[in-house]
N, C-alpha and C positions, 0 to 999 in steps of 0.2 A: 616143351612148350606145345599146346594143343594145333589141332590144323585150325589155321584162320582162311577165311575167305575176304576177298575182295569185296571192300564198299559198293561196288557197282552193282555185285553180284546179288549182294544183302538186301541192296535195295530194292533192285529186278524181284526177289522171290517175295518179299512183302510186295510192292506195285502187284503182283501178278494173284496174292494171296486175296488182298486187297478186289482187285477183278474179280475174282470168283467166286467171292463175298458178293459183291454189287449183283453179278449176274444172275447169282440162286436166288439172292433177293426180290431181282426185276422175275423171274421166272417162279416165285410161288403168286409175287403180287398177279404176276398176268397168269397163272391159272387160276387165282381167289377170280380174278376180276371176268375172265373167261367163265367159269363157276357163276357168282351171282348173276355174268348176264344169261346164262343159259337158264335157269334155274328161274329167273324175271320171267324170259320167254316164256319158258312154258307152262306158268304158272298163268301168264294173261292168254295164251293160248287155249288151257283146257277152262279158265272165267269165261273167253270166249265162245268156244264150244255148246257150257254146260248153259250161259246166257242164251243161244241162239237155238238149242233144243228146247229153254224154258219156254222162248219168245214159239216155237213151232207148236207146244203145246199149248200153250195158253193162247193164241187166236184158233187155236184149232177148237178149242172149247167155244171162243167165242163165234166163231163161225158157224158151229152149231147151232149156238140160243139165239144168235141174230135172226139166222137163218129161218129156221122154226118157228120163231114169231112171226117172221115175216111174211112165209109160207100160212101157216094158220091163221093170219089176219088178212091173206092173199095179199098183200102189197105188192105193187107193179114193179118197185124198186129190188126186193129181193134178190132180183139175177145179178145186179150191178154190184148189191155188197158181198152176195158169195165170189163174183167174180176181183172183190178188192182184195177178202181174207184171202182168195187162193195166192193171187199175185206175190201177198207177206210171205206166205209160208215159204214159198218157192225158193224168195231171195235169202230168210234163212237156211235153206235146207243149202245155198250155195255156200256159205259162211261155214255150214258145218263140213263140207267136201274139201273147202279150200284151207280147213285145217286141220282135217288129219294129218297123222303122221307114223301111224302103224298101222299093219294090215289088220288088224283087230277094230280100230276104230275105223275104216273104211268100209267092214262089212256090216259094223252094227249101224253106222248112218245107214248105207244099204238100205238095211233088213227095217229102219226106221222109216226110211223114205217111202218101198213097196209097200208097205202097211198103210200107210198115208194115201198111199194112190187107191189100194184098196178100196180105204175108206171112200175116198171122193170119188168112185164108183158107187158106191152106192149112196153117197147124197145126190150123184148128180140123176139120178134115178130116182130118187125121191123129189127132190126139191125142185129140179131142171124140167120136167117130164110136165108137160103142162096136162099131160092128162090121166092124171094117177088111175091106178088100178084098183083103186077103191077110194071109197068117202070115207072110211077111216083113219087114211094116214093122218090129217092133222090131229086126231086125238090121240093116236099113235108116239107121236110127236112128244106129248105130254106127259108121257110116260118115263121116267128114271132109268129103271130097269132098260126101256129098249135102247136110252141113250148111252147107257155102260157097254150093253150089247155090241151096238154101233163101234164103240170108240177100242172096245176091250182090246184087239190085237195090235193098236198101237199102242196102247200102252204100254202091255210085255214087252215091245219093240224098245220103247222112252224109256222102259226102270233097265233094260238091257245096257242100254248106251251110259244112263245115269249109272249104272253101277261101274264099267269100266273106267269112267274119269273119274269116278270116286276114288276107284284100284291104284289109278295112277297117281290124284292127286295126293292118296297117301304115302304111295314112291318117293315123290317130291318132299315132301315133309321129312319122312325119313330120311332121305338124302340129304336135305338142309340139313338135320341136325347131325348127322356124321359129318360132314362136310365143315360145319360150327366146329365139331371138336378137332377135326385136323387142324383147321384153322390155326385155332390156339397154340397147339403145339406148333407149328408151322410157323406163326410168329417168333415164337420162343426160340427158335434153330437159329436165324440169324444173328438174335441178339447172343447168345450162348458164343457162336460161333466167333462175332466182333469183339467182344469181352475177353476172348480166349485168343483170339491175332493179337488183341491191343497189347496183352500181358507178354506174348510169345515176340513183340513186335520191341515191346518197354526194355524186355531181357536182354535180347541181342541186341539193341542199339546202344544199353545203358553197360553192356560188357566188350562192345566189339567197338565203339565209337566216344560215348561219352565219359567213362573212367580212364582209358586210354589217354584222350586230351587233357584229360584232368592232370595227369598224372606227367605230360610232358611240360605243361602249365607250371606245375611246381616243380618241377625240374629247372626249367629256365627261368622262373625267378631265384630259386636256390643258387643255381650260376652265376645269374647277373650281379649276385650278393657276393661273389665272390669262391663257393663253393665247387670248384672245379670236381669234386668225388664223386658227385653227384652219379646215380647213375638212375633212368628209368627202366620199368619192364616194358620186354618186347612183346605185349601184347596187341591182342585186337584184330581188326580187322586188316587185311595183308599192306594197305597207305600206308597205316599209322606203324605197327612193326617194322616195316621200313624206314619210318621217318625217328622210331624213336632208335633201329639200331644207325644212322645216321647226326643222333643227338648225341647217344653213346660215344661212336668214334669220336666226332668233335668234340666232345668235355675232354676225351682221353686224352686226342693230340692239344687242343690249350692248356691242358694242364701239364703236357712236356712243352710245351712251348713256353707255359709261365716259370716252369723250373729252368728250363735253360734260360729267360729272360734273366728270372733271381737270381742265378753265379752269374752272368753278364752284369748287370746291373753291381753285384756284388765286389765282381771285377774292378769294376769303372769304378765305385765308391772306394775300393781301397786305393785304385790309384790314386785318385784325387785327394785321397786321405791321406796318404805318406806322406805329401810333401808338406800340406801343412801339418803333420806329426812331427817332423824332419824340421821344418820349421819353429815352430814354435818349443819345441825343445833343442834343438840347437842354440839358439840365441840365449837363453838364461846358461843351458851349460856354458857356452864362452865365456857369459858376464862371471858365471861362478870359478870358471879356469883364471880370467886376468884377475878377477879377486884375488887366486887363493895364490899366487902368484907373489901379490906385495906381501903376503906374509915370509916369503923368503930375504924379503931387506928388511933392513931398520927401522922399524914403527916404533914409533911410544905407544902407549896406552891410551890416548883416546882414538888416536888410528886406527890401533884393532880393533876398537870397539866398534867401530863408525865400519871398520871391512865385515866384520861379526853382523853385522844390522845389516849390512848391503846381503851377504850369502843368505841372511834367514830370508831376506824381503824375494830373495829369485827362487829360494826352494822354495816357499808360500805361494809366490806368483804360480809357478810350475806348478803344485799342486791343487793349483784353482781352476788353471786352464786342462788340466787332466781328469779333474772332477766333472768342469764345469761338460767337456767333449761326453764322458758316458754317461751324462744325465742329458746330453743332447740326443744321442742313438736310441736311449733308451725307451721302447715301447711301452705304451701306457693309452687306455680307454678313457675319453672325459667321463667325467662321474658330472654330469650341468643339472644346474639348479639357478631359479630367479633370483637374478643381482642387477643391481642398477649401476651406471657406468658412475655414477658420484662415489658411490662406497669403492668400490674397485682404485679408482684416481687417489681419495683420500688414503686408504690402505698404504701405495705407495708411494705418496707422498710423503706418512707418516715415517715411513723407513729410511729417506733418503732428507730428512728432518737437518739430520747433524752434516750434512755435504751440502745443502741448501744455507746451512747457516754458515759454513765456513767461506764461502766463495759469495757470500751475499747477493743468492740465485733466488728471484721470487715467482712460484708458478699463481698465471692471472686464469681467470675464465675468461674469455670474451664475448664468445657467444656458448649457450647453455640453455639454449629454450625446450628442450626438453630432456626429459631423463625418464625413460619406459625400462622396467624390468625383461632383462633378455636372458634367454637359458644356455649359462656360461659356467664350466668349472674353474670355479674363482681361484681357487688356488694356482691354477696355469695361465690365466689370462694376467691375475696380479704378477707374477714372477715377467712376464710378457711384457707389462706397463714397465716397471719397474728397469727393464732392464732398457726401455726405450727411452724412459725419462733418465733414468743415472747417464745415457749417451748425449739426452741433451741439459746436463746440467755443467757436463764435461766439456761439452761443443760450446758452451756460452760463455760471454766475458765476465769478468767479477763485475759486478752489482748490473745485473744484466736480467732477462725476465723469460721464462719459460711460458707459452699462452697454448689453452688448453682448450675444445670447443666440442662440443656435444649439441647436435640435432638432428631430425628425424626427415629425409629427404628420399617420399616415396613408400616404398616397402624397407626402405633401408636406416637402419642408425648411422650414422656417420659421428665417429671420434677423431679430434685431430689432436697431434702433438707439433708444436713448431718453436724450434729454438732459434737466437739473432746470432748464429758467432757465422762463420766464413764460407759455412756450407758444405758438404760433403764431397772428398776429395774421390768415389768412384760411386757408381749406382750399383745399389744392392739385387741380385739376383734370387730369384725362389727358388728353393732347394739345393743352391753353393754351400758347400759344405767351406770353403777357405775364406776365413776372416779376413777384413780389411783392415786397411796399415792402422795402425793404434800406436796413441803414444801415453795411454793411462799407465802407469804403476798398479794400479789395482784390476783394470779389468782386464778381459778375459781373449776378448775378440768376438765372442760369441754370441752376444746378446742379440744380433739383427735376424742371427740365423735360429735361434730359440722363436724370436718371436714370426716370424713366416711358418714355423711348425708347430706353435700353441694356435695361430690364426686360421691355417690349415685344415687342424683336427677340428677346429669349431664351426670349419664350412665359411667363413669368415673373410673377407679381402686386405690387404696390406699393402702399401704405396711408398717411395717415397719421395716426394719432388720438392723441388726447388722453389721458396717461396719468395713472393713479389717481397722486392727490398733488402734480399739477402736472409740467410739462414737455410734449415730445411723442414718442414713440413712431412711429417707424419700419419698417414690418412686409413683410417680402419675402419671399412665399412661392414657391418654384424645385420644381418635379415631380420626382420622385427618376429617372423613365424617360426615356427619351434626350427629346427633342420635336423634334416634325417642322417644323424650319425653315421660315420663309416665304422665298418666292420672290423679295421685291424687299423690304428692310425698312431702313428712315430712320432710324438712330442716330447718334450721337457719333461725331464723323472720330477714326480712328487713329491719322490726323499729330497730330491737335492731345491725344491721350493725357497727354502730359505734362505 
């Protein structure tokens, strides 16, 4: 048998597989999420940079033309708006210090800022100086050329800066899209990985835990059926191997327990059987000893004839009641099939036709309000009727009446039999194998104890009391729903039906 592990154990390394699952999950999410917010930053980072260089350049320009107009049209205001563009530029050139982030971009603001100061040395020389160095600067002013002059070293400065956020913002791009493709696959690893537990998780629970139960499942119903052999495998998980070599030993010891029950049981049945064997063969052999007896004196011929009929009538009797005994023991499965309790009645009714006529017995319905087909092997429930009606045709006085009743009370059928003669001289017991006193010639003693074991094998109830006004009452209650047959059950033989 393979090594099993403990359910605790099974369940601990999945719980724990399970964990380490979640947690590589929670730890790619929070490096994606780490990743796009980094990658967000510095993305508005170098917009903001590459914005606040644009915004230094472009009032730088217009600080210029303002200025220059203003300067060559002498406006008195001029000092106010160079003094508003410096102020702008300023506060962007803060914007671009307060976000670098490498020494690269720290030296090239630097080297952009220097340039700028430059510059505004020599506008403030021009433009501030109220007493220029010549009457030419304002045409000077007008000139392209000198205004490129003027500005040119910052600009080297501006495409310097402009090109390194370029360098970088192309890193970033690159980086997102490498970053995209791990992604992907990085998604993919958990679900691979969940798919691949769930199977690894499906195997061992559906090998170590749920075929296992399965398997003591049908073991203990196979028992309950009756089937003590039963054995399961000790598989599984180390509970269940447990519990089913646990099943195992108990089938074993109930099924020595039911073997020695059966010679117990066996025991007890033969004793109880001898003596009515002992009985009821004792009594005909004496009748057939003092018979054979007057054949030793003087008889005429109709005497022996009449002792001739007497010895046939006790060897017959004798062989009715030794027939009738092993078609009592003898084991037989109902074969049932839908019959209605009227066919069954009339059936043996019709058999006991010439005993009904000779004793001027007439059986009545009284009550009969229903008659539902119920599943009954007719042939054993008829022999059953029959042998409870022939007891009350026996029990009743000549010209006397047998009353029969049939209804449906609940889930149940109820059939009664009730004869008017004096009542029955002991109450009948379920499963007594020893007839009660009998004084028929013909029957057997055994017809109360057939029908308790045709009623039996049918799942079936049988009664018999004492009915208001004298007689006895016969009471057979049969379940209207199918009933679930026993497995091995002792009725009345089939052969001897008739």
């Amino acid at each position: 048998m393979p090594a099993s592990r403990s359910l605790k154990h099974v369940l601990l390394t999945h719980e724990l597989a399970l964990f380490l699952l979640v947690v590589l999950t929670g730890l790619l999410a929070g490096v994606s999420a780490y990743y796009w917010q980094e990658t967000s930053r510095q993305s508005l980072r170098i917009t903001r940079m590459t914005n606040a260089a644009q915004e230094i350049r472009t009032n730088l320009f217009r600080q210029v033309k303002e200025i220059s107009w203003a300067r060559l049209l002498r406006d008195a205001s001029a000092a106010g708006v160079y003094t508003r563009f410096s102020r702008e530029i300023d506060r962007h050139f803060n914007v671009l210090r307060q976000s670098t982030e490498s020494r690269a971009e720290d030296e090239a603001v630097q080297a952009l800022q220097k340039s700028y100061r430059r510059l505004q040395l020599d506008m403030n020389r021009i433009f501030v100086d109220p007493y220029p160095a010549a009457e030419v600067a304002p045409i000077r002013l007008l000139d392209p050329a000198y205004e490129r002059g003027l500005v040119g070293g910052f600009e080297l400065d501006y495409d310097s800066l402009a090109t390194l956020l370029g360098r970088t913002t192309r890193r970033l791009v690159d980086r997102e899209q490498l970053w995209t493709g791990i992604a992907m696959w990085g998604i993919s690893v958990p679900f691979v990985l969940a798919v691949l537990l769930l199977g690894l998780m499906r195997h061992r629970i559906q090998g170590g835990f749920v075929r296992p139960v399965a398997a003591l499942t049908t073991g203990a119903r196979e028992m309950s059926a009756g089937r003590l052999d039963v054995r399961v495998p000790e598989e599984g998980v180390t509970e269940l191997c447990e519990l089913a070599k646990a099943f195992n030993h108990m089938a074993q010891e109930l099924e020595r327990s039911r073997e020695a029950l059966v010679e117990s049981e066996r025991a007890a049945a033969l004793g109880a059987l001898v003596p009515v064997v002992a009985h009821n063969i004792r009594n005909p052999l004496a009748s057939i000893r003092a018979t054979a007896q007057l054949l030793d004196e003087n008889t005429d011929a109709e005497e022996q004839i009449e002792i001739r009929q007497m010895l046939i009538e006790t060897v017959d009797r004798l062989g009715r009641w030794v027939s009738a005994l092993v078609s009592y023991l003898h084991p037989l499965k109902p074969a049932p099939m839908l019959m209605s309790p009227t066919a069954m009645f009339d059936a043996a009714a019709t058999l006991l036709a010439p005993r009904l006529d000779a004793r001027d017995v007439e059986i009545v319905r009284t009550v009969w309000d229903a008659d539902p087909q119920v599943p009954v092997d007719v042939d054993l429930m008829e022999q059953a009727i029959y042998g409870l009606l022939s007891n009350a045709v026996d029990a009743s006085p000549e010209g006397g009446r047998i009353e029969i009743s049939c209804r449906v009370e609940g889930d149940w059928l109820r059939l009664g039999i009730r004869d008017l003669g004096p009542g029955m001289p002991f109450r009948p017991e379920p499963g007594g194998l020893e007839p009660g006193p009998t004084t028929k010639r013909m029957g057997t003693g055994l017809g109360i104890p057939v029908a308790f074991k045709v009623c039996k094998a049918h799942g079936w109830n049988i009664t018999f009391e004492a009915a208001a006004g004298g007689g006895t009452e016969v009471v057979i209650r049969a379940p209207l729903a199918a009933p679930v047959w026993p497995v091995e059950t002792i009725s009345a033989g089939r052969e001897n039906a008739a």
